[in-house]
C-alpha positions in Angstrom: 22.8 24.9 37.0 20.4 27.1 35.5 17.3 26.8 34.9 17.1 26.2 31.0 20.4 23.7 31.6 18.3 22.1 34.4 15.0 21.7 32.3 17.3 20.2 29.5 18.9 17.7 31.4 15.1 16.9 32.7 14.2 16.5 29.0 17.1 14.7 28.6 16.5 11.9 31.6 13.0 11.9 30.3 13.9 10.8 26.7 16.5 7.8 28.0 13.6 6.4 30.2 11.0 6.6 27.7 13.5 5.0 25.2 14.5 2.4 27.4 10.8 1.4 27.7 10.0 1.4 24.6 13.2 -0.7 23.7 12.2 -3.1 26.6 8.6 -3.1 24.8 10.1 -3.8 21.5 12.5 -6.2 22.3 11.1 -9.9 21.1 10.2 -12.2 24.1 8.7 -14.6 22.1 8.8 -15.6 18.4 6.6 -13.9 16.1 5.2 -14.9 13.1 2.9 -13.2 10.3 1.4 -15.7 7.7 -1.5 -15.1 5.0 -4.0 -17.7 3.5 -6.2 -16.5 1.1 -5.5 -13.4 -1.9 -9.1 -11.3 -2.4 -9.2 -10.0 -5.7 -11.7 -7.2 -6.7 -12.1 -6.5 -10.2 -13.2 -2.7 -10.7 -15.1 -1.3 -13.3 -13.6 1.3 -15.8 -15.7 4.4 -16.5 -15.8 8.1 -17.7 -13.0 9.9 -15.6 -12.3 13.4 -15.4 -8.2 13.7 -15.5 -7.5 17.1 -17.2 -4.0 16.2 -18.2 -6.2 14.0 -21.1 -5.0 15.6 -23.7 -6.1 12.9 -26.5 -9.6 10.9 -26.2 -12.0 10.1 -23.2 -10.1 10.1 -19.9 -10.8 7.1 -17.6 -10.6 5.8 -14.4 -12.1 2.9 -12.2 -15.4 2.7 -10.8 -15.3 2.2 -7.1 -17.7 -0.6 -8.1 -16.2 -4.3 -8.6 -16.6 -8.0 -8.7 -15.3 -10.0 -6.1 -13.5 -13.3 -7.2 -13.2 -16.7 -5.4 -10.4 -16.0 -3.0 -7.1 -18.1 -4.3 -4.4 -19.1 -1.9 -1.6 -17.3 -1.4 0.4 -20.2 -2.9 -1.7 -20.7 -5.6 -1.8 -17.0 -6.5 2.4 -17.0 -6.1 2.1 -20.4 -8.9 0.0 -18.4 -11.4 1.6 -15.1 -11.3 3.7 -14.2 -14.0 7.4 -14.2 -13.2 7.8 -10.8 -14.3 6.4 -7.6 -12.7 4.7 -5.8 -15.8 6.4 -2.2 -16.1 4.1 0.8 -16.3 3.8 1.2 -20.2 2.1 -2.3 -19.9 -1.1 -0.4 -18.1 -1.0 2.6 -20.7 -4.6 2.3 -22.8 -4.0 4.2 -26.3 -6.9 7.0 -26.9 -8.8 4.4 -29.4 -8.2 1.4 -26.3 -10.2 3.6 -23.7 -12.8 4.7 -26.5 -13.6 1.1 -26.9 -13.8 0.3 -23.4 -16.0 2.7 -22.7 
């Protein structure tokens, strides 16, 4: 063999023992679980942003300030939420909304 074939087929060896350890790392021994308790919820602040594509009224933004609520459980927070994901024209502020909240 040559020498490139022979450094290929090195590369080659190399890759199926790395991927054999790794799929020997991956492979579940044991079951796993993930489970959450409590949702944290920050409430920022809206202030004075600087968004050049603004073309109508103040541009906003939120503060990196906020208000931590009382943590809910997960369960809790799943019960109250609403069963519809709100689409993105529901976060939209009009030019006279963002005045006003300003």
């Amino acid at each position: 063999l040559s020498h490139k074939e022979n450094m290929c087929n090195n590369n080659i060896e190399l890759y199926q023992r790395k991927s054999n350890t790794l799929e020997k790392m991956l492979t579940p021994r044991e079951k796993r679980t993930v489970s959450f308790s409590d949702v944290h919820i920050h409430e920022h602040y809206f202030i004075l942003g600087d968004n050049p594509s603004c073309s109508r009224g103040p541009p906003s933004t939120i503060s990196w300030e906020y208000t931590s609520l009382t943590p809910v459980s997960v369960i809790d927070f799943e019960s109250r939420k609403p069963p519809q994901a709100r689409s993105k024209h529901d976060f939209k502020l009009s030019p006279r909304e963002r005045l006003s909240i300003l």
